[in-house]
Backbone as a printed PyTorch tensor [residue, N CA C, xyz], in Angstrom:
tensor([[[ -6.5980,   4.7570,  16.3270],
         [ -7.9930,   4.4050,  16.3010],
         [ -8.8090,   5.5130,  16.9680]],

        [[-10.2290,   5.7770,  16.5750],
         [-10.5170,   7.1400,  17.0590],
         [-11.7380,   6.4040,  18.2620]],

        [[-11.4970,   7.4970,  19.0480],
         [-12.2280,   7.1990,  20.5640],
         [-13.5680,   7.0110,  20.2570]],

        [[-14.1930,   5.9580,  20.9740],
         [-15.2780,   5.5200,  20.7180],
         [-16.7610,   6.0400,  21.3490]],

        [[-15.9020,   6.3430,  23.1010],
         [-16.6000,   7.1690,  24.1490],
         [-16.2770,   8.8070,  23.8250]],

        [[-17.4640,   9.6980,  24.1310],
         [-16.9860,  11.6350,  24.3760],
         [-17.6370,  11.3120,  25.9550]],

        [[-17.0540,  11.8380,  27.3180],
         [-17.6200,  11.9110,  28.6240],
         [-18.9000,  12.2080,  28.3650]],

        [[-18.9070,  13.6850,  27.4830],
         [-20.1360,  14.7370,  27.7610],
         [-21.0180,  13.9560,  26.5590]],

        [[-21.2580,  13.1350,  25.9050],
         [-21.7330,  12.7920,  24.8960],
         [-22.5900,  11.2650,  26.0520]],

        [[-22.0990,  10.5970,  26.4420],
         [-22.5500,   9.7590,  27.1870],
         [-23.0840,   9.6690,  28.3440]],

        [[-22.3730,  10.6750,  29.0020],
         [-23.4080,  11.4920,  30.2790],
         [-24.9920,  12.0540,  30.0870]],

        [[-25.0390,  12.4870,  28.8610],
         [-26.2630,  12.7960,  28.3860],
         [-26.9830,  11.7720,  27.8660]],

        [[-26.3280,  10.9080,  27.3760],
         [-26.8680,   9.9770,  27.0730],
         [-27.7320,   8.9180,  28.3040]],

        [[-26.6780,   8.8570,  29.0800],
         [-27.0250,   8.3020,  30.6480],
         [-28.6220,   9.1420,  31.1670]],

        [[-28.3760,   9.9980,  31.1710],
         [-29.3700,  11.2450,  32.2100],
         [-30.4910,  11.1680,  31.0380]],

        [[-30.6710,  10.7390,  30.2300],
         [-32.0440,  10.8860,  29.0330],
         [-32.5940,   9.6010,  29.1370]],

        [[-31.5200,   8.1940,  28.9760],
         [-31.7410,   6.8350,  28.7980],
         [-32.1620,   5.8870,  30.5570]],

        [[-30.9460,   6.3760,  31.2070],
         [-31.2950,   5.8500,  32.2570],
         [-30.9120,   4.2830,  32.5190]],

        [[-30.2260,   3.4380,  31.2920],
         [-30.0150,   2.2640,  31.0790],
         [-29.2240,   2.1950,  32.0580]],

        [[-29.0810,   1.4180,  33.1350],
         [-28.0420,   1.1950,  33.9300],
         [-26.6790,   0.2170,  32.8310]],

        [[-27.4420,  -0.8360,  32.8420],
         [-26.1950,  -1.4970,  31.8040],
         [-25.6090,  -1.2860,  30.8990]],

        [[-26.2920,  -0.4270,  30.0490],
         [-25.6950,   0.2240,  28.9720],
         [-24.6780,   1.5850,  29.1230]],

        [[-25.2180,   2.1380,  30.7030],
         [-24.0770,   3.4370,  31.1790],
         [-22.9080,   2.4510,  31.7750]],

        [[-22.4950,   0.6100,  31.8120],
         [-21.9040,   0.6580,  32.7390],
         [-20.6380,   0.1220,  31.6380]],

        [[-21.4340,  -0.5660,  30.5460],
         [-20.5070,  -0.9200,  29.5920],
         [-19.7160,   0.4000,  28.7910]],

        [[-20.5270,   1.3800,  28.4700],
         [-20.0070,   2.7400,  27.9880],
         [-18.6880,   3.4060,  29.2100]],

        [[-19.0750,   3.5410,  30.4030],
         [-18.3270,   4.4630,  31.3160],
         [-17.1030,   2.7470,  31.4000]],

        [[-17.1040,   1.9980,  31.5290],
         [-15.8760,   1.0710,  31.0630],
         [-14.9810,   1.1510,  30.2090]],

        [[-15.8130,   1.3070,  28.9640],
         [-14.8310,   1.5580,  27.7340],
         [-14.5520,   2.7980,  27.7610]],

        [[-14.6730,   3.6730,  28.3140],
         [-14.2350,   5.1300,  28.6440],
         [-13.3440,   5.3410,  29.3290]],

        [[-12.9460,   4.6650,  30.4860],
         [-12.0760,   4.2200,  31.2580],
         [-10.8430,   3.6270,  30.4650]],

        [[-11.3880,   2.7930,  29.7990],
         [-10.0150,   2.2720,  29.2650],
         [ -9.5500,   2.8220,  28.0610]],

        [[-10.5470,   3.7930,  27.4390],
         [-10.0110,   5.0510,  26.1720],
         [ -9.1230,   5.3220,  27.1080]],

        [[ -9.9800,   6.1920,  28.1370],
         [ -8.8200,   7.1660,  29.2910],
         [ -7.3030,   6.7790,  29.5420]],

        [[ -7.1350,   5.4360,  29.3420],
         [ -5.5750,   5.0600,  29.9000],
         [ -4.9240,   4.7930,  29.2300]],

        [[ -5.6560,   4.4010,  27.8640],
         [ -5.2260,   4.4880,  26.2450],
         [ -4.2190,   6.0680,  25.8980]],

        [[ -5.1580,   6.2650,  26.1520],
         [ -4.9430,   7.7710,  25.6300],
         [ -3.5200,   8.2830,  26.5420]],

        [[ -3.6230,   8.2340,  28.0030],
         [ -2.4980,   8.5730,  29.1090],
         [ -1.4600,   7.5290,  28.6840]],

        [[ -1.4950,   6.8650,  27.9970],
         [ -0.3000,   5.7750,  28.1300],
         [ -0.0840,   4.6680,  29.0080]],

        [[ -1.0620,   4.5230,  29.9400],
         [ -1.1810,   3.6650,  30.7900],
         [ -1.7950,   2.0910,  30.2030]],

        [[ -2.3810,   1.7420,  29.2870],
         [ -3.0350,   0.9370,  28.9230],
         [ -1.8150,  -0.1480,  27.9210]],

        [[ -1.7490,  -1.2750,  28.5600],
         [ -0.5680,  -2.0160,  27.9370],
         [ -0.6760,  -2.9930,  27.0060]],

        [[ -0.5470,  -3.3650,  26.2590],
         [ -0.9110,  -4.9270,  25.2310],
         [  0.1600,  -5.7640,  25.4490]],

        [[  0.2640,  -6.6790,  26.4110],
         [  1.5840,  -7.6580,  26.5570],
         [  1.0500,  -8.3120,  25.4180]],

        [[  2.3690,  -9.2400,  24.7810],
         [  2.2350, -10.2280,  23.9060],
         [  1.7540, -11.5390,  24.8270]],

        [[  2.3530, -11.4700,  25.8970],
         [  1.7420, -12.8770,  26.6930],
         [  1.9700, -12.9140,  27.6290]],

        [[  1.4590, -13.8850,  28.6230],
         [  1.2760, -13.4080,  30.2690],
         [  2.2280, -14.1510,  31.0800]],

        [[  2.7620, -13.7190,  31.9660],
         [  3.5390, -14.5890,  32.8920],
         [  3.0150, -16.1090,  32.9620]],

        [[  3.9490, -17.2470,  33.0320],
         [  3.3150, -18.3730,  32.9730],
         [  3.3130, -18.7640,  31.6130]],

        [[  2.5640, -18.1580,  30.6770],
         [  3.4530, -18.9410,  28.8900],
         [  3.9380, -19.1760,  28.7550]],

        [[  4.0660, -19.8890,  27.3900],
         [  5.4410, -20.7840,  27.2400],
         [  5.7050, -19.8200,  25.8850]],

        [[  6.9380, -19.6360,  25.8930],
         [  7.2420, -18.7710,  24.3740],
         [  8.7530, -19.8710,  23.9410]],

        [[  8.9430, -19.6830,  22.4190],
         [ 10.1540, -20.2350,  21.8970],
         [ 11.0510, -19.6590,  21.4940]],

        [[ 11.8270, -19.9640,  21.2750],
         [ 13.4780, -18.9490,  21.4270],
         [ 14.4910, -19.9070,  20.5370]],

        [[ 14.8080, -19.1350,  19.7090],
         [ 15.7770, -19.7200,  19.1200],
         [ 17.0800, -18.9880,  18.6610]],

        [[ 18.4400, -19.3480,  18.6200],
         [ 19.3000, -18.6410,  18.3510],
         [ 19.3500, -17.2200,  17.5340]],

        [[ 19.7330, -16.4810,  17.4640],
         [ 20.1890, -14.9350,  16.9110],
         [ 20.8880, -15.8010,  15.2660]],

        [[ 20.8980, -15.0120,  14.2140],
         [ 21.5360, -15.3120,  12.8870],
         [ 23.4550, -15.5080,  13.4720]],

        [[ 23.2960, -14.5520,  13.8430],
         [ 25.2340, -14.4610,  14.5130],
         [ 25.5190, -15.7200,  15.7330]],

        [[ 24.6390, -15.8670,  16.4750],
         [ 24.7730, -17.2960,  17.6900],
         [ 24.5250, -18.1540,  16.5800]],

        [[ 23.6480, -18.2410,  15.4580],
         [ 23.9040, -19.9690,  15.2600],
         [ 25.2700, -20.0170,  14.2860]],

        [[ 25.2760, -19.2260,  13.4900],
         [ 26.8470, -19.0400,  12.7990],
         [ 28.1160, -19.6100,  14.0450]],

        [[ 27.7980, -18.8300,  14.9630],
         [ 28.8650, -18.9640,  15.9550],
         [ 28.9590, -20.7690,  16.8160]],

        [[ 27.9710, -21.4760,  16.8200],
         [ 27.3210, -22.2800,  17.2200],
         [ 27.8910, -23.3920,  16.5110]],

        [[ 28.0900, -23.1110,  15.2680],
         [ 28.3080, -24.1220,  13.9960],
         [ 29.7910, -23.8950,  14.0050]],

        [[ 30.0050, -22.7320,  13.9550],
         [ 31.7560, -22.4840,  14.3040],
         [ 32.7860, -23.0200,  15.7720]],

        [[ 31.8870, -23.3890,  16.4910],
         [ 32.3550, -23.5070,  17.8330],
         [ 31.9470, -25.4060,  17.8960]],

        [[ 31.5500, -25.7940,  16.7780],
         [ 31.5000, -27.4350,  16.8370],
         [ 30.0510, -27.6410,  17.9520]],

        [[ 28.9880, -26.8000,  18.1060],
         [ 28.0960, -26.3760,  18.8740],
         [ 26.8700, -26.5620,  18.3830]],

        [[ 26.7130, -27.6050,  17.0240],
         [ 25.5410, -27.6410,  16.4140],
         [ 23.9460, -27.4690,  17.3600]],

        [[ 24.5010, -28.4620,  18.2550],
         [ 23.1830, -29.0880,  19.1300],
         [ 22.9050, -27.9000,  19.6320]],

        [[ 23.4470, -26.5950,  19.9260],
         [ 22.7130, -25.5310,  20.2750],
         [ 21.1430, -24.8710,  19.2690]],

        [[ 21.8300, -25.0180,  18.2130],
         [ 20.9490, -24.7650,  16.7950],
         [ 19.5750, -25.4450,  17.1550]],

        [[ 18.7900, -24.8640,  17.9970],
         [ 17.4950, -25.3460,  18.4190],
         [ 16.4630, -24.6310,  18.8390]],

        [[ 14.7750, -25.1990,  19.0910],
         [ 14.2060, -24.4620,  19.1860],
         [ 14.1570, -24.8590,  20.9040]],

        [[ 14.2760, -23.8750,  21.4120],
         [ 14.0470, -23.7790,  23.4250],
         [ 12.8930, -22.8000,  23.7990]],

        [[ 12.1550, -24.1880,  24.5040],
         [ 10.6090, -24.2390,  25.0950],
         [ 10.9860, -23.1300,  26.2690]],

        [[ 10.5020, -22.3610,  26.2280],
         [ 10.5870, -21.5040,  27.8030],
         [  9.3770, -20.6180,  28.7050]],

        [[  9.3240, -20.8250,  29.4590],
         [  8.2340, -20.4800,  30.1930],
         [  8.7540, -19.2460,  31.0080]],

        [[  7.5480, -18.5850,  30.4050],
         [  7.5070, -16.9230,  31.1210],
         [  7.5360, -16.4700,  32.3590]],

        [[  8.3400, -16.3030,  33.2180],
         [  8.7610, -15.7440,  34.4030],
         [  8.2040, -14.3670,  35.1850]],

        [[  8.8360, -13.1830,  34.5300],
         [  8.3350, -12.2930,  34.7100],
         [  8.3230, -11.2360,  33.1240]],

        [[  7.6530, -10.1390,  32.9900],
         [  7.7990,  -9.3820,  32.2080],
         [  8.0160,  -8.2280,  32.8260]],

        [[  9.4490,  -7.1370,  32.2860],
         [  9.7220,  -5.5890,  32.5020],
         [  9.1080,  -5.1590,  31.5300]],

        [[  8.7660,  -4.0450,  32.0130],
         [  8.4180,  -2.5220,  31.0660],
         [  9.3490,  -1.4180,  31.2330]],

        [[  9.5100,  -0.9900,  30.0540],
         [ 10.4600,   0.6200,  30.2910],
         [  9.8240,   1.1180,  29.3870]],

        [[ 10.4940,   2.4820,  28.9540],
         [ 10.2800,   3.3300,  27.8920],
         [ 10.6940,   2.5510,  26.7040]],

        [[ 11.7770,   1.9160,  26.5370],
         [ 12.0870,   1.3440,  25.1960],
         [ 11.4280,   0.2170,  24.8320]],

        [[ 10.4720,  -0.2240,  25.6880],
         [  9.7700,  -1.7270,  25.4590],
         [  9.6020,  -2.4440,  26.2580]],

        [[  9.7930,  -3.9560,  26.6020],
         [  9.2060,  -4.8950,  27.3410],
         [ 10.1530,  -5.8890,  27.4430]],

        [[ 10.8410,  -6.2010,  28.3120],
         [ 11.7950,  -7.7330,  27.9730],
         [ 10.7560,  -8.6520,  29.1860]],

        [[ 11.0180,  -9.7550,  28.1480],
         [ 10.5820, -10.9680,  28.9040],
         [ 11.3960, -11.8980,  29.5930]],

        [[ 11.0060, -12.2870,  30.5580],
         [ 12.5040, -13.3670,  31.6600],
         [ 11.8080, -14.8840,  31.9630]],

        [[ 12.5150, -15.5520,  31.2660],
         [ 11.9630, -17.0030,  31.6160],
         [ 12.5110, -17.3790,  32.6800]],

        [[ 11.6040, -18.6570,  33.3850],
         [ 12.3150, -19.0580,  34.8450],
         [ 13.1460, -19.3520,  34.7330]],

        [[ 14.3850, -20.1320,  33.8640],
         [ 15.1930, -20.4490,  34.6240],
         [ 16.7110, -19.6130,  34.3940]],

        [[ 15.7590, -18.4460,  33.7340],
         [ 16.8370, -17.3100,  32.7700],
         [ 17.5970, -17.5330,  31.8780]],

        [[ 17.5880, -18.9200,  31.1000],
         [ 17.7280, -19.1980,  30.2290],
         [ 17.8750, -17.3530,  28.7050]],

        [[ 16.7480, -17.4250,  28.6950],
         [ 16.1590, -16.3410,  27.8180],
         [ 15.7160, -15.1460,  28.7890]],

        [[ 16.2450, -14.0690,  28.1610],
         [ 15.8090, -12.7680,  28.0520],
         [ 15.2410, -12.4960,  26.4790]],

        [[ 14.4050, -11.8680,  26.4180],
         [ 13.7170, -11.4170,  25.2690],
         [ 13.0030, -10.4840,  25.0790]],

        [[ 13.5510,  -9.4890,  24.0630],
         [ 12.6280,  -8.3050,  23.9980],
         [ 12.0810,  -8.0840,  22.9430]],

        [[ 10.8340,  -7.4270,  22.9920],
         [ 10.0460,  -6.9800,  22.2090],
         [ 10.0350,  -6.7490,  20.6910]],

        [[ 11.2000,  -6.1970,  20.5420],
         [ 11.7410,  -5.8310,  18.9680],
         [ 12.4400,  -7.4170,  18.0520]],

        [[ 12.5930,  -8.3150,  19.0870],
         [ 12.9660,  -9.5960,  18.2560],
         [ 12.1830, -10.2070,  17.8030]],

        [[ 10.8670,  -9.8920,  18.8820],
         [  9.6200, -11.1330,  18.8160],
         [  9.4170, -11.2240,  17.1340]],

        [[  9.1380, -12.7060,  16.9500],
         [  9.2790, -13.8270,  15.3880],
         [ 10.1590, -13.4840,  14.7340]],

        [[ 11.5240, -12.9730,  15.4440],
         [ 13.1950, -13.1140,  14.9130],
         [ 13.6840, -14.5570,  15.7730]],

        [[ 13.6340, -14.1560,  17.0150],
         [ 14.3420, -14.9550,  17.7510],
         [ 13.4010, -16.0710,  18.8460]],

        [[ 12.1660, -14.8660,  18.6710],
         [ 11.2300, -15.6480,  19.8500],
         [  9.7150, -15.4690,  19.4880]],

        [[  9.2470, -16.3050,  19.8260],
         [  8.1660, -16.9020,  18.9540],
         [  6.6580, -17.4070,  20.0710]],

        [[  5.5920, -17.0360,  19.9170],
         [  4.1780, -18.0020,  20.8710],
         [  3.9970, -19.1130,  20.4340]],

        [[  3.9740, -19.0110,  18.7570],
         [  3.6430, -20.5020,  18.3110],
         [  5.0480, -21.4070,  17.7790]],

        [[  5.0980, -22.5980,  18.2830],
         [  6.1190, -23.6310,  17.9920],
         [  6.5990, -23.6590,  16.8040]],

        [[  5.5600, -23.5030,  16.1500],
         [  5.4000, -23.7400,  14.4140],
         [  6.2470, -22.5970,  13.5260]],

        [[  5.9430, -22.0240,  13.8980],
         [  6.5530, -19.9680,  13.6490],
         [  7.8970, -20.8620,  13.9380]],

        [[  8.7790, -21.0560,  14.9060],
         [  9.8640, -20.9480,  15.6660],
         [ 10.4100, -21.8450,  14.7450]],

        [[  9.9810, -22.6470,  14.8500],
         [ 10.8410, -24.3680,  13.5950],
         [ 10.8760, -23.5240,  12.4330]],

        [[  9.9300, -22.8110,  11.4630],
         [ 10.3120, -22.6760,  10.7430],
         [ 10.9070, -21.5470,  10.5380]],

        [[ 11.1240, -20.7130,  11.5300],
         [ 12.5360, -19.8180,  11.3740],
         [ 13.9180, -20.2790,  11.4100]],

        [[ 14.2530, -21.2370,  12.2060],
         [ 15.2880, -21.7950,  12.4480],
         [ 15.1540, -22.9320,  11.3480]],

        [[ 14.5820, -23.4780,  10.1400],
         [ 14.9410, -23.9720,   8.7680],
         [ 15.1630, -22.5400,   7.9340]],

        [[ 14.6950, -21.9180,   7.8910],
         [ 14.7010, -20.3440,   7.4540],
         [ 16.6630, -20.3600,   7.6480]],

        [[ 17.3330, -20.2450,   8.9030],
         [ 18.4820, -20.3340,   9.3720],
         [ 19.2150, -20.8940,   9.0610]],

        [[ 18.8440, -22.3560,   8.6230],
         [ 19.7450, -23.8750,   8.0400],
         [ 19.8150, -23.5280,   7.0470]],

        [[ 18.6080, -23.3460,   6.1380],
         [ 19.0700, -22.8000,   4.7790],
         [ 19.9110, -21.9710,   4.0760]],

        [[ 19.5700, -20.8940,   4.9220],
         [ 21.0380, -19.8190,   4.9930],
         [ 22.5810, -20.3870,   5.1530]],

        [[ 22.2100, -21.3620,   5.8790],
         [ 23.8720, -21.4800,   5.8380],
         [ 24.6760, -22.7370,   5.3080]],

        [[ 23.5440, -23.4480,   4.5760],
         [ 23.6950, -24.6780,   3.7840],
         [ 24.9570, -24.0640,   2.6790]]])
C-alpha cells in the first residue's frame, strides 16, 4: 500500500495551515507509516483474552477415529493466553495449553468464528465418510 504521509510534504503543510488537529492526525499516521515501513507495526489476528476454536489437524482426526477416539473429533472453545512473535510468525497459547496455534493454520485448524470451525470439521467428516 503506498504511504499516505511524505515528512517534508506535511511539515509544510503544517507551517502554511497551522491546523493544530489536522497536523496531529497527519504526524500520527506518519508515525505509524514509520513502523510500518521498519517492521515494527503488527496486525495480531486477536488479542489476549479471545476466545478462538481449534479443531483437530486432517492426520489427528484420522488418528482419533483409529484410536476408537471419536469424541476427540471436536470443535474446542479456547481462550487466548498469551501470543509469541518470531521471525517465522506468531503462535498463540491458550490458558490452559490445551492449544498452541500458529499463524499459518489459522481456518485449517483454528478459527475466531464458531461457525468457520463447525464447518471445517463437517468439511473433515465428509472426508472420511
Amino acid at each position: 500500500m503506498e504511504r499516505l504521509t511524505h515528512k517534508a510534504r506535511y511539515e509544510a503543510g503544517y507551517k502554511a495551515n497551522k491546523n493544530v488537529s489536522d497536523w496531529e492526525c497527519i504526524d500520527k499516521l506518519g508515525r505509524l507509516e514509520d513502523l510500518k515501513e521498519q517492521g515494527k507495526l503488527l496486525k495480531q489476528p486477536c488479542a489476549v483474552g479471545d476466545t478462538i476454536y481449534v479443531i483437530p489437524s486432517k492426520t489427528n482426526y484420522k488418528l482419533n477415529i483409529l484410536n476408537g477416539h471419536e469424541e476427540n473429533n471436536r470443535v474446542y472453545e479456547q481462550a487466548v493466553n498469551r501470543i509469541e512473535i518470531s521471525k517465522s510468525g506468531y503462535l498463540l497459547l491458550t490458558c490452559d495449553g490445551m492449544a498452541s496455534v500458529i499463524d499459518k493454520f489459522y481456518k485449517e485448524t483454528w478459527f475466531l468464528v464458531k461457525k468457520e470451525a463447525e464447518a471445517a470439521l463437517k468439511e473433515l467428516e465428509g472426508e472420511n465418510e
